[in-house]
Phi, psi and omega in degrees: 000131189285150139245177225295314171318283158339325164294294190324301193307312204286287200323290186311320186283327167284006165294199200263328153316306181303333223258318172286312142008294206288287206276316172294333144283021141308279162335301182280325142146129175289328189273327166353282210268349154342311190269301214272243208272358177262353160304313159312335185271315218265309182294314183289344174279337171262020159104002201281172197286155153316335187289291173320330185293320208260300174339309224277003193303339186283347181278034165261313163019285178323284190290009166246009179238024214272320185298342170313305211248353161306334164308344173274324182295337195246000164261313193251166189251143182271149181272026163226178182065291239130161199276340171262304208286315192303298190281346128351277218305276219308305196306310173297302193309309183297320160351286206270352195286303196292342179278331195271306166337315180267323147013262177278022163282175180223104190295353214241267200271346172252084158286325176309320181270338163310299213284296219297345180295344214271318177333297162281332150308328176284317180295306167318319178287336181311292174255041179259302148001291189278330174303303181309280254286313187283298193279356166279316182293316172293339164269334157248145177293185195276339171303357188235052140246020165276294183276012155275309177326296216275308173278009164260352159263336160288321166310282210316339179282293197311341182260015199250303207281296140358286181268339162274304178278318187267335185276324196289340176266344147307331183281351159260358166265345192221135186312165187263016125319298197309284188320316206267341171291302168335303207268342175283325173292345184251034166249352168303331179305302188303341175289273187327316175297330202277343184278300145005277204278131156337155151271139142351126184267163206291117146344118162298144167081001156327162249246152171227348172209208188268320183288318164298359181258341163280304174284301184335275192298352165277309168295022124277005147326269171318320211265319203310188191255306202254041193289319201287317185309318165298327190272357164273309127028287172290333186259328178246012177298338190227060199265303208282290195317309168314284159334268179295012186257345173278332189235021183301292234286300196284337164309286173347301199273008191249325185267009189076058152267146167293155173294332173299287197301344197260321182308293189322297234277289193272306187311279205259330131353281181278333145351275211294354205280298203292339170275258183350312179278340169291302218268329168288324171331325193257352178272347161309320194267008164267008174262333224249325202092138159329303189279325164319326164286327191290301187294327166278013212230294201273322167303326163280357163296291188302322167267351159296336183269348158293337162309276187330350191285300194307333163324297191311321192266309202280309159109223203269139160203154224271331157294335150323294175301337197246338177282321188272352162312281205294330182308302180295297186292329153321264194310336176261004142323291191297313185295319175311303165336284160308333161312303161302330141325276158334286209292317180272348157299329209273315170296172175272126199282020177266307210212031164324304213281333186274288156007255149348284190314277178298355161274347162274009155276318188272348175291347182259011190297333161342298202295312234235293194301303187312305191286346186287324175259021196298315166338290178283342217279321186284329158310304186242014165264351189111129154327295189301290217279011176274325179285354179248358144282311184313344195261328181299310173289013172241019147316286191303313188318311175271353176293309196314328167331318195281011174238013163203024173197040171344113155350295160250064160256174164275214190234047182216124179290153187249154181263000000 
């Protein structure tokens, strides 16, 4: 006989929230790697130069400036749906029109017209972004947003996976129109759910204009006791993780894995490892809390990364590699989850979309800066001792925890 706790539980993960949580990290994403390495796969095949193949990485843009133009999403209402559910539908529909537009570009003679499709599939999925992002915090309490967090990242791997391992392996039975038409049709579930799914009900003290939809939210921001401390936080909680994670691949390859062992292991291995850690993440965190998940979570980020030390001195042997994969990729699931959790906690449900935008713009600034000397830093200290900075340097990330997600604190910045 189940019990009534164990129901409660059965109940929350089928619900129809989680279930929106889910198809909507899907929706976001399947269109990434679409621009990124299988456009790439797609350029290299027609022969095009190297140079241009590693340029086209820049038609990313969109997703790190997404906070520019969120203040629109959270000021006007589109005149159908609703202020969420309305800008979902435009964002999607354009979506799937700019993935078949880049379909059907020709990388070889209209390359100018290839970058502006690609171009525009990244703006569109950007602020197909900000939007989910403003209706999962406006659609869940705050008690569901550890595991709406985890299953919107469990869809978002599977749409990862999807469009990178599924589209590259279609593309030896089918033209790469053909692929890309496939991808425009498994973005249909997310239409149909966004038609579906309820709106939100609206905040009192929403934005009435355009300067309150810029200004309101960094000053309600701002006004807070603990803003800067977060947002140092926010910029260095997965900094060690980051950082080593910029430099797996050619490690891998420097120590003797094969391209097969390293494909088999980490790519579809360590996916599934990286699903698998969201979703006990997010059924952890209804026991555990958020802030309480960030300290246990983020202490297994750090010491997952330390895994790479013991690599580094045994080299290759491929149970190791696969034992420090899955460990790592877990935990950084898990860390993730929360992270993502935290961040949705923290907005003001008045300026979600604006918020939201900008605190997962500077969380990615990590990716693009932390990772930019990883190169020379793994060159000229050594594998080990470069995985032994990377594990050291997620330190301050978790001392800042005790000034803005305390043990026995709630799951909430106080204002």
């Amino acid at each position: 006989m189940i019990s009534p706790e164990k129901g409660r539980l059965f109940k929350k993960i089928f619900s129809r929230k989680m279930l929106v949580s889910l198809i909507m990290g899907f929706a976001c994403g399947l269109p990434l790697l679409l621009t990124m390495s299988v456009l790439q796969a797609r350029m290299k095949e027609n022969g095009l130069d190297l140079g241009l193949i590693g340029l086209i990485n820049l038609v990313q843009i969109p997703y790190t400036w997404k906070f520019v133009w969120a203040p629109l999403v959270d000021r006007f209402v589109p005149p159908f749906l609703g202020r969420r559910k309305g800008w979902m539908a435009m964002a999607q529909l354009a979506l799937i029109l700019s993935i078949a537009g880049l379909g059907f570009s020709d990388p070889v003679n209209h390359f100018g017209w290839m970058v502006f499709t690609a171009i525009c599939v990244a703006f569109f999925s950007a602020t197909q972004d900000i939007v989910v992002d403003a209706y999962r915090r406006e659609d869940l309490s705050d008690d569901e947003l550890g595991l709406g967090s985890s299953l919107y990242i469990y869809g978002y791997r599977l749409g990862i996976l999807l469009a990178s391992g599924g589209g590259l392996i279609m593309a030896d039975f089918m033209t790469w129109s053909q692929v890309y038409l496939v991808m425009c049709v498994c973005m249909l579930p997310a239409v149909v759910t966004t038609l579906l799914t309820p709106e939100p009900a609206v905040a009192e003290g929403t934005p009435k204009t355009l300067k309150e939809a810029v200004v309101h939210p960094l000053v309600d921001y701002f006004k807070r006791n603990q803003a800067i401390w977060v947002l140092a936080f926010i910029l260095l909680y997965k900094i060690g993780d980051t950082m080593a994670s910029a430099m797996t691949m050619p490690f891998y390859l420097e120590i003797g894995f094969s391209k097969s062992e390293i494909g088999a292991v980490v790519k579809i291995f360590g996916t599934w490892a990286t699903i698998g850690g969201a979703l006990s993440g997010g059924i952890i965190m209804i026991w555990l809390g958020i802030y309480r998940s960030l300290w246990v979570f983020g202490f297994l980020q750090a010491v997952s990364t330390a895994g790479f030390i013991i690599l580094a001195r045994i080299g290759n042997n491929l149970a190791v590699l696969s034992a420090v994969i899955a460990f790592e990729n877990i935990s950084s699931g898990m860390g993730t989850a929360a992270f993502v959790a935290f961040m949705a906690s923290i907005t003001n449900k008045k300026f979600t979309a604006t918020q939201y935008a900008l605190l997962t713009s500077l969380m990615a600034f990590p990716r693009v800066l932390a990772s930019a000397p990883t190169g020379f830093l793994a060159k000229h200290m050594g594998w080990e001792a470069f995985f032994i900075l990377c594990t050291l340097i997620a330190i301050p990330g978790m001392l800042l925890l005790f000034k803005v997600a305390s043990w026995k604190g709630n799951n909430h910045m106080t204002a």
